[in-house]
VMD Tcl script that draws the C-alpha trace (Angstrom):
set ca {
  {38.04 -29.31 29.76}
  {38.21 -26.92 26.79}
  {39.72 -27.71 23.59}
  {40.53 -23.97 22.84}
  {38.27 -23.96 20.05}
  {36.14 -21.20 19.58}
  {32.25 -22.29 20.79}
  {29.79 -22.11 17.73}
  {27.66 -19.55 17.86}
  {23.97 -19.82 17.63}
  {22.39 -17.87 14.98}
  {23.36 -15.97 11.98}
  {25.29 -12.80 12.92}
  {25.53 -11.58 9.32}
  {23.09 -8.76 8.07}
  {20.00 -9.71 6.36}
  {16.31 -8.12 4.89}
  {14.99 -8.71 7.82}
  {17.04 -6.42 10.02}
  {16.65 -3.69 7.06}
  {13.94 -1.02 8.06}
  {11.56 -0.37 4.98}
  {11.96 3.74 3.88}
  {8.51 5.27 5.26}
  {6.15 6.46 3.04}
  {6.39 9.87 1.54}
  {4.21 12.57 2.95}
  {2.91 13.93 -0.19}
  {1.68 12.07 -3.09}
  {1.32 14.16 -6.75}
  {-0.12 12.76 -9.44}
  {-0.20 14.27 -13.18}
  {-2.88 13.78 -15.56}
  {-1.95 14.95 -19.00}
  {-3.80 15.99 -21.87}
  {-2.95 12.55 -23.51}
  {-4.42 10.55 -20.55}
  {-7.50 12.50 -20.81}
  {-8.21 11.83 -24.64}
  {-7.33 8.45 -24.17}
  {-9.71 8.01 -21.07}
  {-12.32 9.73 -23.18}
  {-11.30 7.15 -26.24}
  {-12.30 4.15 -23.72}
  {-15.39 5.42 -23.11}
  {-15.31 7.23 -20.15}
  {-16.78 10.77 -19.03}
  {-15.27 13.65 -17.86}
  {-17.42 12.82 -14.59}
  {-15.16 9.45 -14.40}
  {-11.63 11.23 -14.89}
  {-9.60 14.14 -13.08}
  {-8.68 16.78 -15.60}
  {-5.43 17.10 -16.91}
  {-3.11 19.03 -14.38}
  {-0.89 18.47 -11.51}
  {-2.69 17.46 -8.25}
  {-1.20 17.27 -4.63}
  {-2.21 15.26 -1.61}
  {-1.11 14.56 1.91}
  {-1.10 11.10 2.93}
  {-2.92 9.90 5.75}
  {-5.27 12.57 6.36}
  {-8.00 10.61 7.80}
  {-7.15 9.79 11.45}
  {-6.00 13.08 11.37}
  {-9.38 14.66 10.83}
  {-11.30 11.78 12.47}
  {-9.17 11.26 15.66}
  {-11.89 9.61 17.91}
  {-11.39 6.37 15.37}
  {-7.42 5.49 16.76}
  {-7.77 2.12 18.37}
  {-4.79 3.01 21.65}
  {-7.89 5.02 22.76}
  {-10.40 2.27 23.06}
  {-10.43 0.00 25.42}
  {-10.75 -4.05 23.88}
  {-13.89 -6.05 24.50}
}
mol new
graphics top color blue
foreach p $ca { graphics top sphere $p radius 0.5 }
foreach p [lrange $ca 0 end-1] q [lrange $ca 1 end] { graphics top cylinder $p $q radius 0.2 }
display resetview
């Protein structure tokens, strides 16, 4: 016989982090080395051989499976 109460629910229906998607990664990293960063990297002890020179530089993200494609693991079969 019901009481005409509504049944419990199991389970939290409210939003939490866990149902949040993490933001992908971007593409393209760029990282700036300034003049200031150099001196101070040449300060500490370290070579020009050691250290990027100061500028802007660019790079893609996740280049290497992309020029090394006989290393992704759907391809190989599992011992």
């Amino acid at each position: 016989m019901t009481t005409g109460r509504a049944r419990p629910r199991r389970g939290s229906y409210m939003k939490n982090k866990k149902d949040e998607k993490p933001e992908p990664a971007p593409e393209g990293v760029e990282l700036v080395v300034t003049q200031e960063d150099y001196e101070a990297g040449l300060k500490r002890g370290w070579t020009d051989d050691d250290m990027l020179k100061p500028s802007r530089y660019r790079m893609k993200r996740g280049g290497f499976l992309k020029r090394h494609p006989e290393l992704k693991l759907e391809e190989k079969g599992r011992a």
